[in-house]
N, C-alpha and C positions, 0 to 999 in steps of 0.2 A: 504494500500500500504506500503510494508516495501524498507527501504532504508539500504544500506551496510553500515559502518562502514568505515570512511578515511583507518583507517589499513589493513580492507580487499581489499579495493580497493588498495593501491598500494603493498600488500604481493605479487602477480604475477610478478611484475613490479623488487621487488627486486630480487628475485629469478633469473630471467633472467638475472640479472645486477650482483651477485653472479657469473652464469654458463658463462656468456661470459667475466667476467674477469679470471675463471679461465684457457679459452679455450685461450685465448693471454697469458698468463702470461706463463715468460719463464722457461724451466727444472730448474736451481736454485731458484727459488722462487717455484714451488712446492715441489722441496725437501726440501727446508726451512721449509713451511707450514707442511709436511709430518713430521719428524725430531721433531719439537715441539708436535708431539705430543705424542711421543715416553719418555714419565717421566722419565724412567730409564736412557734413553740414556743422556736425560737434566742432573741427579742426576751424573752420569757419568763424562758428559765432566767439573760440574763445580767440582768436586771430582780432576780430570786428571789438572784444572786449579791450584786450591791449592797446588796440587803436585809441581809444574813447580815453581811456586811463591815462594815455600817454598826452591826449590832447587837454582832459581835463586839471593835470599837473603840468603842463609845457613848463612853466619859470621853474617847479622842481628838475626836472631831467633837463633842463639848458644848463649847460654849467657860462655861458657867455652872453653877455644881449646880442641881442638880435640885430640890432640897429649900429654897433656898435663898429667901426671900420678905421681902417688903417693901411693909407699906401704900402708901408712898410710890412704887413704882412698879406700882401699881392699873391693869389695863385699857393699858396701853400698845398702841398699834396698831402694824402693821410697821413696821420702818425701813428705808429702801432703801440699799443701800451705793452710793456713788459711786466706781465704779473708778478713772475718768480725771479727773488734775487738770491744766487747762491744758494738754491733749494726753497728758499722760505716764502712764504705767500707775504709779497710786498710792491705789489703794481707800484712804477716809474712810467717816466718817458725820460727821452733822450732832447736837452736843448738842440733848437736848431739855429744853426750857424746859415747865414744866409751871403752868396755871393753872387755878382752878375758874370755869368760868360762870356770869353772874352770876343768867343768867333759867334756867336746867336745872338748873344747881348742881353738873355733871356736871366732873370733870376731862379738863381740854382742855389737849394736850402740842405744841407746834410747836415745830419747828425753826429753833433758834438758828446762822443764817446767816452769824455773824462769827465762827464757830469751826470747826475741824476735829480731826476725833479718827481720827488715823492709825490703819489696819487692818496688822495682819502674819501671815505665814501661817508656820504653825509658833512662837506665840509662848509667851511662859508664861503661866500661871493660875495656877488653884485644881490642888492637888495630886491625887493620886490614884497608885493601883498599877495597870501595867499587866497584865491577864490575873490581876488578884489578888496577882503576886509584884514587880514590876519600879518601881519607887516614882519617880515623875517629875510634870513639872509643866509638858507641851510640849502643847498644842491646836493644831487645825489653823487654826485662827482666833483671834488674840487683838488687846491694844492697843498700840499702840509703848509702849516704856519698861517691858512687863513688868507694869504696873500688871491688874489684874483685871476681865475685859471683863461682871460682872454688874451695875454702875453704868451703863455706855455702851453695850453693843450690844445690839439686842432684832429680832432678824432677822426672828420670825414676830410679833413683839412678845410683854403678857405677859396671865398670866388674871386673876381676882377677886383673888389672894394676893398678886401681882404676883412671880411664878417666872417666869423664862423657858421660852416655849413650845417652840422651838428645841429647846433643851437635853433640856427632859422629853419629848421626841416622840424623841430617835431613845434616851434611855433606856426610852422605852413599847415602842421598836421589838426589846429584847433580849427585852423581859419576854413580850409580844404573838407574836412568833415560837417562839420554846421552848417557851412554851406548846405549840403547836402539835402542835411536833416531839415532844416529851414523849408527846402524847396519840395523836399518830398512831403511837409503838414501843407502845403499853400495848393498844391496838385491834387493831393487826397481829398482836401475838404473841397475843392472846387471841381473835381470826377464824381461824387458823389451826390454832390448837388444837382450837376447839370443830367447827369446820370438818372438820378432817382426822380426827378422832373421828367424826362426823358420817358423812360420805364412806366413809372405810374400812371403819368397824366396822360402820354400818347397825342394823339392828334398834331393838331396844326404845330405845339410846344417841341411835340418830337421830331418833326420835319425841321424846325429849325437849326435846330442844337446838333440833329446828326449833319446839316450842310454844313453847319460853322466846321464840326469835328472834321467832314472831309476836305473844306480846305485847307483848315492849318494842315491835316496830315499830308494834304499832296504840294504842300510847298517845302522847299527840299531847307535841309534843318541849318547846316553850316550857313549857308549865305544867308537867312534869315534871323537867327544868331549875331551873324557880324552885322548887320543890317542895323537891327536894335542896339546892340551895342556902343557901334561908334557912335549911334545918336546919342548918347550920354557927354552933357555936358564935362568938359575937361575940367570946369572951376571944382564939379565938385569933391569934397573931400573922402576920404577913405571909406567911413562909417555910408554915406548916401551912396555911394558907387556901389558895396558891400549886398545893400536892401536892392539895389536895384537888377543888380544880375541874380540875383536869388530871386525877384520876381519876374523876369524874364523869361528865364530857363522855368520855371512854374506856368507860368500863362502857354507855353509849348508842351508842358509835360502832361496835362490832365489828360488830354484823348484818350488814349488809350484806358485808364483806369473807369473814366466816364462810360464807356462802350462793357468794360465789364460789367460797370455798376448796371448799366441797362439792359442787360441780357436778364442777367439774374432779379431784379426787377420786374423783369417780363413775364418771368417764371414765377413770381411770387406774387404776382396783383391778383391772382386767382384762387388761394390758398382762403381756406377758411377763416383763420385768424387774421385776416388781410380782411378781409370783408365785414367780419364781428370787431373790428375796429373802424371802419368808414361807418357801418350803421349806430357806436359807441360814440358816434360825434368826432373824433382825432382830426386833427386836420394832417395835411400832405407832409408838416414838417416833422410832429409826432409819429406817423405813420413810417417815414424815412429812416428816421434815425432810433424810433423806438423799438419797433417791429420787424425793419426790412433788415437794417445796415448788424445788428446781431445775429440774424440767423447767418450769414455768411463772413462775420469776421474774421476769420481762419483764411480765405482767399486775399480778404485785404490784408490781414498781416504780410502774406507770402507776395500780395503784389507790391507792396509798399517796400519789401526787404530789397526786393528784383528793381526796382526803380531808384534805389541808392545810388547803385554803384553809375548808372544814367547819366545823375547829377553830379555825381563826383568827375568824370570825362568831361561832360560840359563844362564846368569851371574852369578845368585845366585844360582844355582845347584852347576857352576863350581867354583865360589870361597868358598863356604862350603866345598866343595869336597877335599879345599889346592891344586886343577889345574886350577885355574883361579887366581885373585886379590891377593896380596897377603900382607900383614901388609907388610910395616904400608901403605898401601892403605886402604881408609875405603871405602865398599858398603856393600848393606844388608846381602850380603854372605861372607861376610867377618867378619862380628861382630856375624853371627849366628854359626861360626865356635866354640865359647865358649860353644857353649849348644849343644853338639855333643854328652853327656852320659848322662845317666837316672841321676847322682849323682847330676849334674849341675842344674838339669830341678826341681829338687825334694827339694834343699835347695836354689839356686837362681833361681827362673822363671822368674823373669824380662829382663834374657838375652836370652829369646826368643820372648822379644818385637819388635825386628826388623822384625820377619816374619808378624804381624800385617799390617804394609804396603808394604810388598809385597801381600798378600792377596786381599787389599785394593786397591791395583794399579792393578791389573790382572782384579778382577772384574769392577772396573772403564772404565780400555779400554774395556772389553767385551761387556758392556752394550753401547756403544760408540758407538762401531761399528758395534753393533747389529741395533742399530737403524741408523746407517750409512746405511748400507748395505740394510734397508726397504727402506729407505728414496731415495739410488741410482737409483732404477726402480717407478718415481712418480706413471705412470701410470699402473701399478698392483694393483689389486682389495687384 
């Protein structure tokens, strides 16, 4: 006579216990469950996290201002940190000696071998308020003794003005990301609107708003972009140019969200509780945003994630281009504005380190929202 095994006896027991928690378990927790298992998209959002972090502390991670320049250190090329000295965990650098060639004429910087310039982490610098309110003067990298590390350290090294690149690249990285975000809330709520108008009300409303949709779309994006753009007054100053390309690049991004919002709209004016709220009295804007824009937020999440990375291209197209951002604003198209000739690219390539993390940040949100966008419909095989 054979006898089962305690594991076999209760394997059916969990399995059941498995299927009926996933069958109660609500659409956010299967897209949760869904979601992790998507690597890329993991690899993604904590990618998009560091981004955020790194933008939301820029004065901690600069160990240099930004603005801060000096003929004399013109074109500096990286400098590599030396962690270990003689075994022992003690990051240096090496001073650089700087001299012009005599046949190029080019300044040539080598590293002066019989010095060391101790690194510390958490040291002081150049001052600054943290988050605007909190006034301090501690960087995540600075020089022993407290002395101020824009003489001595040049991490990415520096550009024509001799600023550090380091510094103005994860300051490019606040300006380059908000943009973004900025553009992608002013697109949503205005896809939505013209969308769920659209969707709902139908008629004559919707013939309009899908003509507007198909000419902005069949007017081609670049020259329409530089179009608006160069109309931007020159007098004005950094902050008004800032609002203004972020509503630009918005007033061209809704289509496509809007054409979502209305499909699914279309499918839902029909719905029972779509209807016991028109006869509860609701009006069109309750109805939109109370009833319709929740049953499917899960698409808008995942569209919203996909239309970052959009805005982030756009910016840096258009201030590469000299029709966007303009010095001394810094984002990533605006520091890649240096390496705009072969001559640039060929004797300093370090100043096309900033397209690095645009590359970096396009594919972060892609994969993001790639597994956004699986993870919106749990119940697809």
């Amino acid at each position: 006579m054979t006898t089962s095994s305690p594991q076999t006896l209760t394997q059916p027991a969990v399995v059941a216990d498995v299927k009926e928690r996933t069958y109660v378990a609500s659409q956010w927790k299967l897209m949760w469950k869904r979601f992790v298992r998507h690597r890329l998209a993991i690899v993604g959002g904590v990618l998009i996290i560091l981004f955020y972090i790194a933008a939301l502390f820029a004065d901690f991670f600069a160990y240099a201002p930004p603005e801060s320049s000096s003929a004399q250190r013109s074109l500096i090329p990286p400098q590599p940190i030396h962690w270990f000295d003689q075994g022992r965990w003690n990051p240096y650098v090496y001073p650089l000696a700087r001299r012009r060639d005599p046949a190029t004429f080019q300044l040539v910087y080598t590293p002066d071998t019989t010095r060391k310039i101790r690194l510390t982490f958490f040291g002081q610098g150049f001052s600054y308020r943290l988050f605007g309110l909190i006034p301090t003067d501690r960087h995540l990298l600075g020089v022993q003794g407290g002395a101020e590390a824009v003489d001595t350290l040049f991490l990415l090294g520096t550009d024509m003005q001799g600023r550090d690149m380091w510094s103005r690249l994860i300051y490019a990285t606040r300006v380059s990301l908000t943009i973004g975000l900025a553009g992608v809330a002013i697109s949503l709520l205005l896809g939505l609107i013209f969308g769920g108008i659209s969707g709902l009300r139908g008629g004559v409303a919707d013939e309009i708003i899908q003509r507007v949709i198909e000419v902005l779309r069949s007017i081609p994006t670049i020259p329409l972009w530089m179009g608006l753009a160069a109309a931007l007054p020159r007098t004005w100053n950094i902050i008004q140019v800032y609002f203004a390309i972020t509503i630009i690049i918005s007033l061209i991004s809704w289509t496509e969200l809007a054409r979502v919002a209305r499909g699914r709209f279309l499918a839902l004016r029909e719905e029972d509780f779509i209807t016991s709220a028109r006869l509860d009295g609701c009006s069109h804007r309750q109805i939109i945003f109370g009833h319709m824009v929740p049953s499917f937020l899960s698409h808008i999440i995942a569209a919203t994630t996909l239309a970052l990375p959009v805005m982030i291209i756009s910016e840096t197209a258009l201030s590469f281009l000299g029709l966007g951002l303009r010095p001394p604003a810094i984002s990533w198209g605006v520091m890649l504005q240096q390496a705009q000739n072969v001559q640039a690219i060929a004797l300093t390539p370090w100043l096309l380190y900033p397209a690095i993390p645009v590359v970096v940040a396009v594919l972060a949100f892609n994969f993001l929202g790639d597994g956004l966008r699986d993870a919106a419909d749990p119940y697809s095989r």
